[in-house]
ZADOZA-674293 format. One line per 4 residues: their letters; for each residue x negated, y, z of C-alpha. Coordinates in steps of 0.2 Angstrom, whole numbers. Layout:
! ZADOZA-674293
a) X,Y,Z ~ ...
This chain:
! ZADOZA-674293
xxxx) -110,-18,-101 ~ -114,-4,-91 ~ -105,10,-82 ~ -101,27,-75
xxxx) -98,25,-58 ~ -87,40,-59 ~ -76,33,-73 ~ -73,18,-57
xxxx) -66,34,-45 ~ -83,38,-36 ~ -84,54,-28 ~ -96,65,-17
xxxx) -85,60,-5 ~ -90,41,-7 ~ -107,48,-12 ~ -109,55,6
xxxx) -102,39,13 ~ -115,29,6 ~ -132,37,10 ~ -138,24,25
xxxx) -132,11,15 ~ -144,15,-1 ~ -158,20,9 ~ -155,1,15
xxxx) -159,-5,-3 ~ -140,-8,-7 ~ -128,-4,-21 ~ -109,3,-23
xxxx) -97,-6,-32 ~ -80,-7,-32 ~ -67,-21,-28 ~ -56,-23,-45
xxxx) -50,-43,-41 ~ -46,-51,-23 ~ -48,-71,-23 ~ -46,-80,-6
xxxx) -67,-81,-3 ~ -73,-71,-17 ~ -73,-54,-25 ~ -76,-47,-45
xxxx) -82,-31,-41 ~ -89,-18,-53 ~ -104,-10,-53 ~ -114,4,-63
xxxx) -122,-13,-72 ~ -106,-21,-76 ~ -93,-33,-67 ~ -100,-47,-54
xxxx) -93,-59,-43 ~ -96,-56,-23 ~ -94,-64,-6 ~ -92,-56,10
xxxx) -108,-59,21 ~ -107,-67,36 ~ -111,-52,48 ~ -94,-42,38
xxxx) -84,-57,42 ~ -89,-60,59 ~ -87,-42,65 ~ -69,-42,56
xxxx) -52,-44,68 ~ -40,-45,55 ~ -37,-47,38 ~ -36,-25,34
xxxx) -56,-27,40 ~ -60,-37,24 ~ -60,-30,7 ~ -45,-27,-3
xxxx) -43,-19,-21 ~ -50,-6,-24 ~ -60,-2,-9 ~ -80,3,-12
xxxx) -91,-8,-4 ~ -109,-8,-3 ~ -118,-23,-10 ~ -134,-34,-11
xxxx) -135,-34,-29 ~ -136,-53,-33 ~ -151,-67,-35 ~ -155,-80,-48
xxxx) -141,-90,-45 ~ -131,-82,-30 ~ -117,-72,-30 ~ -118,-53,-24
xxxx) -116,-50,-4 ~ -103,-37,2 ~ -113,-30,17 ~ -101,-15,21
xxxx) -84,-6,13 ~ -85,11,12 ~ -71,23,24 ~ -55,22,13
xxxx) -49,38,8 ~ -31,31,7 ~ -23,15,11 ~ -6,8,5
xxxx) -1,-6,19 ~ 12,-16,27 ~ 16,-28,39 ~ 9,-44,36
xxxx) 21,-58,28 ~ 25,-69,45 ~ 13,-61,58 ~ 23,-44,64
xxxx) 5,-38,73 ~ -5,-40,56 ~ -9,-26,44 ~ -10,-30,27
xxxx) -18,-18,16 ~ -10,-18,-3 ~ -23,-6,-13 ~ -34,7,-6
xxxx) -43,22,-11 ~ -26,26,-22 ~ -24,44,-27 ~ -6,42,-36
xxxx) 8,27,-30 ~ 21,24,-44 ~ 37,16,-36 ~ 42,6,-49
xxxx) 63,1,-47 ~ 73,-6,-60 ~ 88,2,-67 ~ 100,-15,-69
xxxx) 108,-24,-55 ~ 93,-26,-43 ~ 93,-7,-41 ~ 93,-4,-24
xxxx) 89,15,-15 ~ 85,12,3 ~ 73,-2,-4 ~ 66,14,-13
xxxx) 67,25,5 ~ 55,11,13 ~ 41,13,-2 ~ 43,30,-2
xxxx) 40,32,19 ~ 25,19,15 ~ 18,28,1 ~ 18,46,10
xxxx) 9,37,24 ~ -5,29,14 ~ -12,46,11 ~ -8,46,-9
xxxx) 6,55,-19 ~ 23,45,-23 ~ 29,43,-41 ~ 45,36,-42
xxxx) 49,26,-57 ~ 67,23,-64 ~ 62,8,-76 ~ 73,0,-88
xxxx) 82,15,-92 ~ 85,9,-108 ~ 98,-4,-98 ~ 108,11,-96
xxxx) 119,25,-103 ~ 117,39,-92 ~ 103,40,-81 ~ 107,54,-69
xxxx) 119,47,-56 ~ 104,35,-52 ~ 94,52,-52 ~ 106,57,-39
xxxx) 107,44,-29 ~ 88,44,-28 ~ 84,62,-24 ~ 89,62,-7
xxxx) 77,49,0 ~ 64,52,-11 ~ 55,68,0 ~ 50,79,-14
xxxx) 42,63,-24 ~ 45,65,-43 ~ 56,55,-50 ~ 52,50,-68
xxxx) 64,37,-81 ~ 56,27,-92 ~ 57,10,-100 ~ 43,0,-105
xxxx) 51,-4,-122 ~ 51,14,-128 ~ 32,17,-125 ~ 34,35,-127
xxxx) 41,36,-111 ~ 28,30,-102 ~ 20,45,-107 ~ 26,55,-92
xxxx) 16,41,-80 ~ 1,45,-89 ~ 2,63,-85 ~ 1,58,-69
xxxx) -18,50,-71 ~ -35,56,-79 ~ -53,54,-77 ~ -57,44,-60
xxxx) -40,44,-55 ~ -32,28,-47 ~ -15,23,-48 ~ -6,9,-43
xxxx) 9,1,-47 ~ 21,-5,-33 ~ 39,-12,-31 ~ 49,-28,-30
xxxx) 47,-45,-41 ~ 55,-41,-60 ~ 55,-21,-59 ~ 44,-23,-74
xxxx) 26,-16,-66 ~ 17,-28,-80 ~ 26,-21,-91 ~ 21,-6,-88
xxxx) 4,-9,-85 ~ 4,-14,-104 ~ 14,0,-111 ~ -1,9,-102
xxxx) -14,1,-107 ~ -10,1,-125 ~ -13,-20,-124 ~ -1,-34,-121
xxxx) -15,-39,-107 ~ -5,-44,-92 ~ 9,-58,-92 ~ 27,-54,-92
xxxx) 44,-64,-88 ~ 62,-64,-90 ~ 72,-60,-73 ~ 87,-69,-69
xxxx) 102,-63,-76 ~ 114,-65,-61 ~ 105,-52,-49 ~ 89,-45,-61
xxxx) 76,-55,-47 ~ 60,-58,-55 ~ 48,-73,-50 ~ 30,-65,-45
xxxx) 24,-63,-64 ~ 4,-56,-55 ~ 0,-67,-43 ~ -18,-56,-38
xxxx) -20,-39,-35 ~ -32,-32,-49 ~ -38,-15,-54 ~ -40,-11,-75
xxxx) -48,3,-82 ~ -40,14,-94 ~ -56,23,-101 ~ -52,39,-98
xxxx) -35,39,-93 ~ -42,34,-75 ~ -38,16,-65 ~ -24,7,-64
xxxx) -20,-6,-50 ~ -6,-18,-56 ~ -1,-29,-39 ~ 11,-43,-36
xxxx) 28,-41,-32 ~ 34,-38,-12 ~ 50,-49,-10 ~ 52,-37,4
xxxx) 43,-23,12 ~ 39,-24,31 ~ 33,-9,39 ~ 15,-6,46
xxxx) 13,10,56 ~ 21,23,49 ~ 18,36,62 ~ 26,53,57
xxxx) 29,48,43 ~ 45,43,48 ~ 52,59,57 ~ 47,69,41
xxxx) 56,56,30 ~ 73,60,37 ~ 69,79,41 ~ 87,81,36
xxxx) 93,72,53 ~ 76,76,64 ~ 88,95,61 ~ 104,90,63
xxxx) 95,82,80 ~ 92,98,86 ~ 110,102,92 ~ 113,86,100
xxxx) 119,89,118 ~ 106,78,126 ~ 89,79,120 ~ 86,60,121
xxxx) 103,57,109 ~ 101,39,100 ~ 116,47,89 ~ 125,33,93
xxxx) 140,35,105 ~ 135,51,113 ~ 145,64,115 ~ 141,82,106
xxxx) 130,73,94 ~ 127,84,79 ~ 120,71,68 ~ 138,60,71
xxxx) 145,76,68 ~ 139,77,51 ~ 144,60,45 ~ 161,61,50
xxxx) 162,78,43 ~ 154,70,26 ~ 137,81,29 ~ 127,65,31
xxxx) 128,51,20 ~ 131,34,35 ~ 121,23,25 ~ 108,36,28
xxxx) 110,37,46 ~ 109,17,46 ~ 94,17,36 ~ 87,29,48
xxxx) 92,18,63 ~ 86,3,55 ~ 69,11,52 ~ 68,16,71
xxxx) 71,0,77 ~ 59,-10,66 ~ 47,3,71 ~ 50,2,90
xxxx) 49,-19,89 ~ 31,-17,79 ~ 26,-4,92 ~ 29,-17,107
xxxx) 22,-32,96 ~ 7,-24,95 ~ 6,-20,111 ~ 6,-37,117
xxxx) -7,-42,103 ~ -17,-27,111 ~ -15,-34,129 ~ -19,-55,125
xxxx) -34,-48,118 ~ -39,-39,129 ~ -37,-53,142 ~ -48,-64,129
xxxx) -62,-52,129 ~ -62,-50,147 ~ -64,-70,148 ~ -77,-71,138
xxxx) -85,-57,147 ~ -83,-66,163 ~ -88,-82,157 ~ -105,-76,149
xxxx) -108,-64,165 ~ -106,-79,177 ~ -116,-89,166 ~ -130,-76,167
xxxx) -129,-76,189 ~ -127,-96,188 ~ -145,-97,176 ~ -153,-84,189
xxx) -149,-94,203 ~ -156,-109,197 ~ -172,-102,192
């Protein structure tokens, strides 16, 4: 089955991107399925299956230099026989990552080339805001547009004091209710999507994203569970990210659910996240205020005056701190590699002198 590269998000942008590579004789496809060696990719000829070549993986120094959902690479189209080769991926226009599960120096990128992010958080007892306020400071740094998704509103009577308690953290982001049984309400996501468009669906285990992802595709194609009862935790229902086309309605990329969400480099992110204090800051007495204990601190000021939710001050110091603690891990990676590479400099370099002299 053939198709329209621009149905699969291509753009002159991509286009641009990959002149030297088609002058080299290769093609663009895109990643719609990540396995641990092997890739489905699809192509203007149909889906094919594709391995990374051995000069891509030898040049990569971590796991965000491979290919990841939704990424266009540039392949060799495949032999009798063989699988297609990814020789290149293409620059990624935006990329929605976090910090590695277990490696606090390791970049691990969750969907790229994403022009809308739907947050997807469930209305029963797993609901949870400054969860929400992490995804949202991750979203706005990937370089797509937030959605955030109240799901499971049918769980509930009235759906505005979760509105409410939504609105502050969610920095201009629209906030949509829906609920994957009524499929009219999914609607409003879809008006969020269109032709080339990529969306992708994020959020914790049992938020219903699958679910979703049906409603949307009009198909009971992905596997659903039940979550438990006593908290509304859900087992990982998809257990690989993969992207499905919606005709066109554009691409969806349905993803496995994050038991937690650890921060990657969030950069300014953060300072525009809590605008509301990065203001109140600027009437603190001393300019280095850690609004902790110091005196003439205007953002203390506001929460004991009730200007300033604490839970949003403790967010934001939370946010800080795991920030600072990435920071200096990554640092230390930087400087242990550094000192590898200048090894294997010296060790090569003496090598050269020792075969010289014995000439």
């Amino acid at each position: 089955m053939s198709l329209v590269l621009e149905d699969l998000g291509w753009s002159p942008r991509f286009e641009a991107a990959f002149e030297t590579h088609r002058a080299a004789g290769l093609s663009p496809a895109r990643v719609s399925l990540e396995h641990t060696h092997i890739y489905r990719v699809l192509t203007a000829d149909g889906e094919q299956l594709a391995r990374v070549a051995g000069r891509l993986r030898h040049a990569a120094s971590g796991r965000a230099d491979f290919p990841t959902v939704g990424d266009w690479v540039a392949i060799d189209p495949p032999t009798s026989g063989s699988d297609a080769r990814i020789r290149a991926i293409l620059p990624r226009v935006s990329r929605f990552s976090r910090r590695a599960a277990g490696d606090p120096t390791e970049e691990q990128v969750v969907a790229a080339n994403i022009d809308i992010v739907f947050l997807v958080s469930g209305l029963d007892n797993d609901f949870n805001p400054w969860r929400i306020e992490r995804y949202v400071l991750t979203a706005w740094d990937s370089g797509a547009s937030p959605v955030i998704v109240l799901n499971k509103a049918d769980l509930v009577d009235d759906v505005a004091p979760f509105v409410d308690e939504v609105t502050p953290v969610a920095q201009g982001a629209p906030i949509l209710t829906v609920s994957a049984k009524r499929p009219e309400s999914v609607d409003a996501l879809r008006a969020h999507l269109g032709r080339g468009r990529t969306a992708a669906l994020l959020g914790s285990s049992g938020v219903g994203k699958s679910s979703l992802a049906n409603a949307l595709i009009g198909e009971e194609r992905l596997r659903t569970r039940e979550v438990r009862e006593s908290d509304s935790r859900g087992r990982h229902t998809s257990t690989n990210r993969q992207l499905i086309l919606l005709g066109s309605e554009g691409i969806l990329i349905d993803t496995p659910g994050m038991r937690e969400l650890q921060l990657w480099d969030t950069g300014e992110s953060l300072a525009g996240a809590f605008g509301d204090i990065e203001a109140l800051a600027d009437s603190c007495r001393f300019r280095d205020c850690r609004h902790a204990e110091e005196p003439g601190c205007a953002v203390l000021a506001a929460v004991e005056s009730g200007a300033l939710d604490r839970g949003r001050l403790e967010s934001f110091r939370k946010l800080q701190q795991e920030q600072a603690y990435q920071a200096l891990q990554q640092d230390q990676r930087a400087q242990l590699e550094q000192k590898r590479r200048f090894k294997v400099l010296t060790k090569a370099a003496n090598k050269i002198i020792k075969e010289k002299q014995d000439r």
